[in-house]
C-alpha positions in Angstrom: 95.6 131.7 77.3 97.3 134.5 78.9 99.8 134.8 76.4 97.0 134.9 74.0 96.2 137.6 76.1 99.0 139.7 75.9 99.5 139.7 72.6 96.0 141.0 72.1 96.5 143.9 74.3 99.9 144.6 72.3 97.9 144.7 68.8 95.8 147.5 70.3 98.4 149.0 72.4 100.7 149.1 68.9 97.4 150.4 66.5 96.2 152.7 69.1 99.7 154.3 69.2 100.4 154.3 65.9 97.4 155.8 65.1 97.9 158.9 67.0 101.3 159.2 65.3 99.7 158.7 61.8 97.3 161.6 63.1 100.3 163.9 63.7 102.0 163.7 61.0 99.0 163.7 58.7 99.3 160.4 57.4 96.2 158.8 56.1 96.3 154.7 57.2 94.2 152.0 55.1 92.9 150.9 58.0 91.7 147.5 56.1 95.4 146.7 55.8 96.6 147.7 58.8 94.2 145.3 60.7 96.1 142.8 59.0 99.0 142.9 61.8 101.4 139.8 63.0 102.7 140.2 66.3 105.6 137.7 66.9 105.9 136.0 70.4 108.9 136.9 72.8 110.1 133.5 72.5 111.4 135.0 69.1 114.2 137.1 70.4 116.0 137.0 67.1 112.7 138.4 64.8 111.2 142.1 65.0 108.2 141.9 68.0 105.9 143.6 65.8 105.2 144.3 62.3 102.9 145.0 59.6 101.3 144.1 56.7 99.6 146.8 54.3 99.5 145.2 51.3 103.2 144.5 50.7 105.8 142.6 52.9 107.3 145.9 54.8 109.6 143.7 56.8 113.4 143.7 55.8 113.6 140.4 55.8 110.6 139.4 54.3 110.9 141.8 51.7 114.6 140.8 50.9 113.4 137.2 50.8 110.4 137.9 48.2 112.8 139.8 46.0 115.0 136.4 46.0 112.4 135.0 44.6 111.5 136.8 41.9 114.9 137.7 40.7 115.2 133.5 41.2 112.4 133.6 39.2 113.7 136.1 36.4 116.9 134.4 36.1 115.1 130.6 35.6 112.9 132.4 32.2 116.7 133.6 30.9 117.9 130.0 31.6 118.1 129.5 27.2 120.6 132.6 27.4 122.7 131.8 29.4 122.9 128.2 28.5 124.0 129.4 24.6 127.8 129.5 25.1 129.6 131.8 22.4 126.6 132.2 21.0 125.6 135.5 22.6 128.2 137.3 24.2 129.5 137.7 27.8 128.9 141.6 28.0 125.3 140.9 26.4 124.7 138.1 28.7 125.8 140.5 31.8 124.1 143.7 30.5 120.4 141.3 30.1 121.1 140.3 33.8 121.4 144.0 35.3 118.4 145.1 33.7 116.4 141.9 34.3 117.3 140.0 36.8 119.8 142.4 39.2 117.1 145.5 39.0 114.6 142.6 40.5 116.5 141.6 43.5 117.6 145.1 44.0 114.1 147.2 43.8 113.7 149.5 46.9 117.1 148.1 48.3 117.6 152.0 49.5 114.8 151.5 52.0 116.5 147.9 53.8 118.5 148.0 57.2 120.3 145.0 56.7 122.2 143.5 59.4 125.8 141.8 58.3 124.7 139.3 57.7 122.2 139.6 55.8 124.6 141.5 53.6 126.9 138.7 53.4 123.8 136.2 52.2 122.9 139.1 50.4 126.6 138.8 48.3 126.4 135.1 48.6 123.2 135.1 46.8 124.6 137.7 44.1 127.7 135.7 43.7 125.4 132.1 43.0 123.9 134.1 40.0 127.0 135.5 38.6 127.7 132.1 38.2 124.8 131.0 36.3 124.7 133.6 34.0 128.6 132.8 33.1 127.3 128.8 33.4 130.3 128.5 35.8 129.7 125.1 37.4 131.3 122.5 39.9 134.1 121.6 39.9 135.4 125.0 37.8 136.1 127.1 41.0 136.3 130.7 41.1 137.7 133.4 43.7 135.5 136.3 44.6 137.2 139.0 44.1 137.9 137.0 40.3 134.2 136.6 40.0 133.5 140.6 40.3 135.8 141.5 37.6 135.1 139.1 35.0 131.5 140.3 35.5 132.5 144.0 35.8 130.4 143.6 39.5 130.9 144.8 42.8 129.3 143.1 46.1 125.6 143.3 46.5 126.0 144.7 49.8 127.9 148.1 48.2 125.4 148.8 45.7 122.6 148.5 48.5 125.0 150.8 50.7 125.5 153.4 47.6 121.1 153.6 46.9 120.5 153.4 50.5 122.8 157.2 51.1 121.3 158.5 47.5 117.7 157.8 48.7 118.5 159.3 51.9 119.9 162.1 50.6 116.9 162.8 48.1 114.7 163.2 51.9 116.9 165.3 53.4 116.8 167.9 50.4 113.2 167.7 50.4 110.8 169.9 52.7 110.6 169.3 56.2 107.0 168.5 55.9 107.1 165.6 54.1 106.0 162.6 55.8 109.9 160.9 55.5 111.1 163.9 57.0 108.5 163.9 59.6 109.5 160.3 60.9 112.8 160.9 60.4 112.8 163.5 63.1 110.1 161.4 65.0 112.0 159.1 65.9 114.9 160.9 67.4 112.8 163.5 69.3 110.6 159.9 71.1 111.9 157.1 72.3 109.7 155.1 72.2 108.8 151.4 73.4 111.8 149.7 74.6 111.5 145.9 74.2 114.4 143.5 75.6 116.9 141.9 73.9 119.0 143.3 71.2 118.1 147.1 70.1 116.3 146.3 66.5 118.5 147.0 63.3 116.5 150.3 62.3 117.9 152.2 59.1 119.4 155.4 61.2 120.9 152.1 63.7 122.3 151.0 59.6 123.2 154.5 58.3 125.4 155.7 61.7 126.9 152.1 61.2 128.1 153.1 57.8 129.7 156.7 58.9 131.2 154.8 61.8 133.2 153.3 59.1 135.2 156.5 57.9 138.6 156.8 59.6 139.2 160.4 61.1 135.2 161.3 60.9 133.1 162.7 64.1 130.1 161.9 61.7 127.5 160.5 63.2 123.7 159.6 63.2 123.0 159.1 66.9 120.4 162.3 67.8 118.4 165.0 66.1 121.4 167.4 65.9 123.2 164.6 64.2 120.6 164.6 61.5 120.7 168.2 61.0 124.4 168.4 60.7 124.1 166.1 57.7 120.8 167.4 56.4 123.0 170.6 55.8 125.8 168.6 54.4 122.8 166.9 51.8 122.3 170.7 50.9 125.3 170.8 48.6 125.3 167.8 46.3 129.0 167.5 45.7 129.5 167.4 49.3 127.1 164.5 49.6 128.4 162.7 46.8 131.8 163.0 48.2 130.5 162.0 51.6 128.8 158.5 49.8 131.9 158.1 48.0 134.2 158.1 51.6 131.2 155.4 53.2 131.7 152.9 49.9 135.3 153.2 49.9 135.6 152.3 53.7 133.0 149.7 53.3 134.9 148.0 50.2 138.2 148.4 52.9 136.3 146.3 55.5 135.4 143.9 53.4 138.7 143.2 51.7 140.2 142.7 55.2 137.4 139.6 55.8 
């Protein structure tokens, strides 16, 4: 009953505050939506304490999940094409899976924070349909790094690294006013709750983990002056593109080492 309780009072606590902060930034909220929150227990250290529902799954992980599923699904309805041998080619059979079945899986990856290891189901999952569109099967066995060039492919977790700095980019070109812009500098400038247990994976937790990749870099995303520093680098679009290309390369370097 108490707990019952509690949790209550945290709904309100969270919609009163996150009203105000809608309010300030001139956000309009369905409010219809919104009432449809799910606050999660604290004996779930491991899951995000509260999150929301408008319409859509905006969790990480329940949005990765859903997209599982439908590229799962998208791949299944191809099932004829891949199953037709010489008949259709292994370029066609790749290029059909990027535009149907990869662009699924992958819609709005810019927006995830994934921890590692999400990333690494993430390539794990990527990897399993690679296989099915080239009908690799037990007990053919197949490397990797072998796996990626035959299909021309990289690891999921790279492409989702490459969208995730372009989409950032994109904000930090755009005004200041815009509501992206406006959270982005939000949540530097408060602090907000602090819950115990492990800090939440957050996208600035996600993007400061991929600059603290680059060797010989003081680049960081840790305050607001961080974020300026690189919403001037974002300025020039051949720096920023350089910058991206320096995060995918150290990224690929980690991963070769695993």
């Amino acid at each position: 009953m108490g707990q019952s309780i509690n949790v209550h009072n945290r709904a309100q606590r969270m919609k009163t505050r996150t009203g105000r902060r809608a309010f300030l930034y001139r956000i309009e909220i369905n409010t219809p939506a919104f009432e449809n929150l799910i606050i999660l227990t604290l004996d779930q250290p491991d899951k995000t304490i509260e999150k929301l529902k408008v319409g859509t799954l905006i969790g990480d992980q329940e949005d990765i999940e859903r997209r599982k599923q439908l590229s799962s699904a998208a791949l299944v309805k191809l099932k004829n094409v891949w199953l037709k041998g010489d008949k259709i080619t292994k370029i066609t059979k790749l290029k059909l899976y990027k535009a149907l079945v990869k662009s699924v899986l992958t819609y709005n990856c810019g927006t995830w924070a994934p921890t590692q290891s999400q990333e690494e189901r993430l390539n794990a999952f990527h990897r399993k349909q690679l296989k099915k569109v080239l009908n690799i099967k037990y007990p053919v066995k197949i490397t990797n790094s072998s796996l990626y060039n035959k299909c021309n492919e990289r690891p999921l977790s790279i492409f989702i690294l490459e969208s995730r700095w372009r989409l950032f980019g994109h904000i930090l070109r755009r005004d200041s006013q815009i509501p992206a812009n406006q959270a982005m500098s939000g949540y530097f400038v408060t602090e907000g709750s602090k819950f115990k247990g492990r800090p939440l994976t957050t996208l600035p937790v996600v993007l400061n983990r991929d600059l603290s990749r680059i060797i010989y870099s003081n680049l960081q995303l840790k305050s607001s002056h961080d974020l300026e520093h690189l919403r001037s680098i974002a300025q020039q679009r051949d720096e920023w593109t350089k910058l991206t290309a320096r995060i995918r390369e150290a990224a690929e370097a980690s991963q070769s080492e695993h």
